[in-house]
C-alpha positions, 0 to 999 in steps of 0.5 A, spaced: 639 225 640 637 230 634 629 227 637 631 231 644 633 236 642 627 238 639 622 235 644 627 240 648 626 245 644 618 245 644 618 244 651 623 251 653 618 254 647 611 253 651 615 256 657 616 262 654 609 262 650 606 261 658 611 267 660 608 271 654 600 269 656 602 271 663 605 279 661 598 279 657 594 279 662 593 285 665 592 288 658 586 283 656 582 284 662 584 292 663 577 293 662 574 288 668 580 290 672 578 297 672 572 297 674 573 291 680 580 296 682 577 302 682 584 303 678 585 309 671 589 307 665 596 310 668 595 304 674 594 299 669 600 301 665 605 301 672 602 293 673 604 291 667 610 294 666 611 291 674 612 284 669 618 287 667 621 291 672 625 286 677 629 284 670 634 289 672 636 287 679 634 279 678 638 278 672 646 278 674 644 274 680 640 269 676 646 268 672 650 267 678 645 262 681 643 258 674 651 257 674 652 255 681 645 251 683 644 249 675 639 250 669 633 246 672 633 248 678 633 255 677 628 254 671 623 250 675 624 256 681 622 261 675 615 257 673 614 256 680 615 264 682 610 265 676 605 261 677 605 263 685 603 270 682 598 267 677 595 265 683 596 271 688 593 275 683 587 272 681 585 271 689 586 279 690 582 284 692 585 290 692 590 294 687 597 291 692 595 285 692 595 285 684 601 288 684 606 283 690 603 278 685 605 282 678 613 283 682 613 276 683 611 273 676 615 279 673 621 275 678 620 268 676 619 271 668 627 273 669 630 267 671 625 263 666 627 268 660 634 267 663 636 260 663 631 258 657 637 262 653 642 258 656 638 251 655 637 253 648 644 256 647 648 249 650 643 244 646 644 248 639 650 252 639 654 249 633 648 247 630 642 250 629 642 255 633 639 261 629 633 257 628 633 255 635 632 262 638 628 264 632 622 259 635 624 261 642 623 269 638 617 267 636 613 264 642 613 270 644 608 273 639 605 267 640 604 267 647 601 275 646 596 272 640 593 267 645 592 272 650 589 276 645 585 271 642 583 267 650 583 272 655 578 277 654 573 272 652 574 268 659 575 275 663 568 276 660 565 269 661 568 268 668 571 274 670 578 277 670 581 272 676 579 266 672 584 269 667 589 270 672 588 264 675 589 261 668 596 263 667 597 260 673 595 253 671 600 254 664 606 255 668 604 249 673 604 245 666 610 248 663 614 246 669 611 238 670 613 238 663 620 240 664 622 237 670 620 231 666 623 231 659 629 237 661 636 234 660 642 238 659 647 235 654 653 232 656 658 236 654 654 242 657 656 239 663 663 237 662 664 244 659 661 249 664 663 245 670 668 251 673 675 249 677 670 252 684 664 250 684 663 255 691 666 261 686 662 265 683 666 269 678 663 273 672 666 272 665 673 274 662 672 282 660 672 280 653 667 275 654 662 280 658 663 286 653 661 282 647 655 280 651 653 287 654 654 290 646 650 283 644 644 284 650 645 291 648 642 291 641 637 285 643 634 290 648 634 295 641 631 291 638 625 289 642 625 296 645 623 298 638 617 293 637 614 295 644 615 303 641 611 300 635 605 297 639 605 302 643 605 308 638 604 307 631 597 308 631 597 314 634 602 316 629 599 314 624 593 316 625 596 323 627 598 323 619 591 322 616 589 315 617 583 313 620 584 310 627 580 304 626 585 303 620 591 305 624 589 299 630 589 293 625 594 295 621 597 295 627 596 289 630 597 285 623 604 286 624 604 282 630 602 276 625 606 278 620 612 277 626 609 271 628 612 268 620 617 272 618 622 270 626 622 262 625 622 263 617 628 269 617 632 264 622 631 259 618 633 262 611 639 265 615 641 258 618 641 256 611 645 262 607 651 262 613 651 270 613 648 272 619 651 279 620 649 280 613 641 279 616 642 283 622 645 289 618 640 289 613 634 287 617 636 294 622 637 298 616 630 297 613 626 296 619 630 303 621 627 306 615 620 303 616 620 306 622 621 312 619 616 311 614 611 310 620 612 316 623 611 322 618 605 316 616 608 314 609 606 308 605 603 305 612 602 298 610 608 298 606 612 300 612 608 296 617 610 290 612 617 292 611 617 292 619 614 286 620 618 282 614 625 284 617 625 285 626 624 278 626 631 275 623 635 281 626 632 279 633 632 271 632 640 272 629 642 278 635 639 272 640 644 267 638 650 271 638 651 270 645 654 263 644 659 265 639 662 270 644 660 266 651 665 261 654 660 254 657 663 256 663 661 262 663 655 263 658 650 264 665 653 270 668 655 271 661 647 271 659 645 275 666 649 280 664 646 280 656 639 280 659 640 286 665 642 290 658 636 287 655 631 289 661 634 295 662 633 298 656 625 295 656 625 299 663 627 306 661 626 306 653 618 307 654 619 312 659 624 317 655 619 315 649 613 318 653 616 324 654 618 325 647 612 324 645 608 330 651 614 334 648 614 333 640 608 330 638 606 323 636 611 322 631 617 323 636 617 316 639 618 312 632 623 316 630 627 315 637 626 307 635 628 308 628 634 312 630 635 306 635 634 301 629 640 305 626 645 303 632 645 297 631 649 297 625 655 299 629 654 295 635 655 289 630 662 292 629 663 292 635 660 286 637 665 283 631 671 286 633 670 283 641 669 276 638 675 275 634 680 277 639 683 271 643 678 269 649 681 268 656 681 261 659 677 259 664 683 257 667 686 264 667 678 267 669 678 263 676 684 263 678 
């Protein structure tokens, strides 16, 4: 059982590694893209934000699906609908054809992202679930490295439509190998089969509340990674540093990150104080943050953020599953994850119009404030979880 488990947990994680590879595809050919489309910078930021676009209306109605249809069957149509806008793309010639196939794959992307929650959730809620969703964390970044590492090369030797065509062909393993080895555990069957199937309903208040607060801080959390990438540099290099300097000083958090989330969720696994983890992580990823943007200490402060985000995000992926009934935990996690996308849709938006009004320092300081909210809605989150859940029973009456 222990040796399925994490065959499982290997296959959910080449998953997300193909969905992360596939997000990156359009920033790693923009220059190739560019010129084949007769497309601006502006153009190229709307395709790659269409990737995340459909999260907000996919995610509710992906949970109701996975909870009446079940995990495979809504995982496989995720791979199947980002592999289909993989091929889409690398066959158009014009800008809509490019972006019906971002819209298609950033669909299949919030069911996959979805359902890969809740297959990790009923195979280690219990157990070892912190290092579990560290590792699903962590095939993110990886993902996004591959892609930095890959596609820009093949995209130059081949051209940008080999690239998309190559995320195609990764989604297209990722769902053979799933279909092969996925199973869902036998008391996750037992448990989360409802009084009526042919009733779709949400979870008890109390259960959606917590995973509202719960998707709210994941959402924080990732929002302030996404505010980092995307205007560090500029901050920094606005405070003195040079901007070569700023960019790899940049990038050297990702790789940081790619360490400190599996490590982290380990290390909190062991010391069984996850609350501790996440205050203290948001707290100093805050004040990194903070340090960031005035250009303080930029390699102190790029490293504090890069040690301390990724064992927040990997203990807030968890927390669903102390709240979240099995029966309800795929509503429950359509609703976490609308929270989520929510915040990456808008989140980018109002940062950007911080940063025309106030200066490149602006968009680090609203994700440092962010991070400091996070604090709070721990405290809400906890006050939510130990009050008596509602039973199933009493929620599909």
């Amino acid at each position: 059982m222990v040796e399925r488990r994490w065959l499982i947990l290997a296959v959910l994680f080449l998953a997300r590694v193909a969905m992360a590879f596939q997000f990156q595809a359009i920033a790693s050919t923009m220059p190739s893209l560019m010129t084949a489309l007769h497309i601006d910078y502006a153009t190229v930021g709307m395709l790659i934000g269409l990737y995340m676009l459909p999260g907000v209306a996919v995610s509710i109605p992906g949970g109701l699906l996975t909870r009446r249809f079940g995990d495979i069957a809504v995982c496989a149509a995720g791979l199947a609908l980002m592999a289909a806008g993989g091929a889409i793309d690398s066959a158009s010639h014009t800008l809509a054809f490019v972006a019906i196939g971002r819209v298609t794959s950033g669909a299949g992307a919030v069911l996959l992202n979805l359902v890969l929650t809740k297959m990790a959730t009923d195979w280690f809620a219990g157990r070892e679930i912190v290092v579990a969703m560290s590792l699903m964390i962590g095939s993110w970044p990886f993902g996004v490295a591959a892609g930095l590492l890959v596609q820009p090369a093949l995209s130059a030797a081949i051209g940008w439509r080999a690239v998309m065509l190559s995320t195609a062909v990764l989604c297209g393993i990722a769902l053979v190998l799933m279909r092969a080895t996925y199973r869902a555990p036998a008391t996750a069957v037992a448990q989360s089969q409802p009084p009526n199937p042919g009733l779709i309903v949400f979870p008890p208040l109390q259960q959606s509340l917590g995973a509202i607060v719960a998707g709210t801080m994941w959402g924080i959390v990732s929002l302030a990674l996404v505010l980092f990438f995307s205007f560090a540099p500029g901050a920094m290099a606005g405070a003195g540093l040079a901007p070569l300097t700023a960019r790899a000083w940049t990038g050297a958090a990702l790789w940081i990150l790619m360490v400190s989330t599996p490590l982290g969720g380990a290390t909190v696994q062991w010391d069984g104080r996850p609350n501790l983890a996440i205050a203290l992580s948001s707290i100093v990823a805050a004040a990194a943050l903070g340090l960031m943007s005035g250009g303080i200490a930029p390699p102190l402060a790029i490293v504090l953020f890069g040690v301390t985000l990724g064992p927040a995000g990997s203990v807030i992926m968890a927390l669903p599953a102390r709240v979240l009934s099995p029966q309800h935990r795929a509503a429950g996690l359509g609703l976490f994850m609308t929270c989520y996308y929510l915040l990456q849709a808008l989140g980018p938006v109002l940062a950007g119009m911080l940063r025309a009004k106030a200066g490149p320092h602006a968009p680090l300081l609203l994700a440092a404030a962010l991070m400091a909210a996070v604090l709070p809605l721990l405290t809400v989150f906890e006050l939510l979880s130990r009050r008596p859940t509602a039973t199933a029973v009493r929620a599909t009456a």
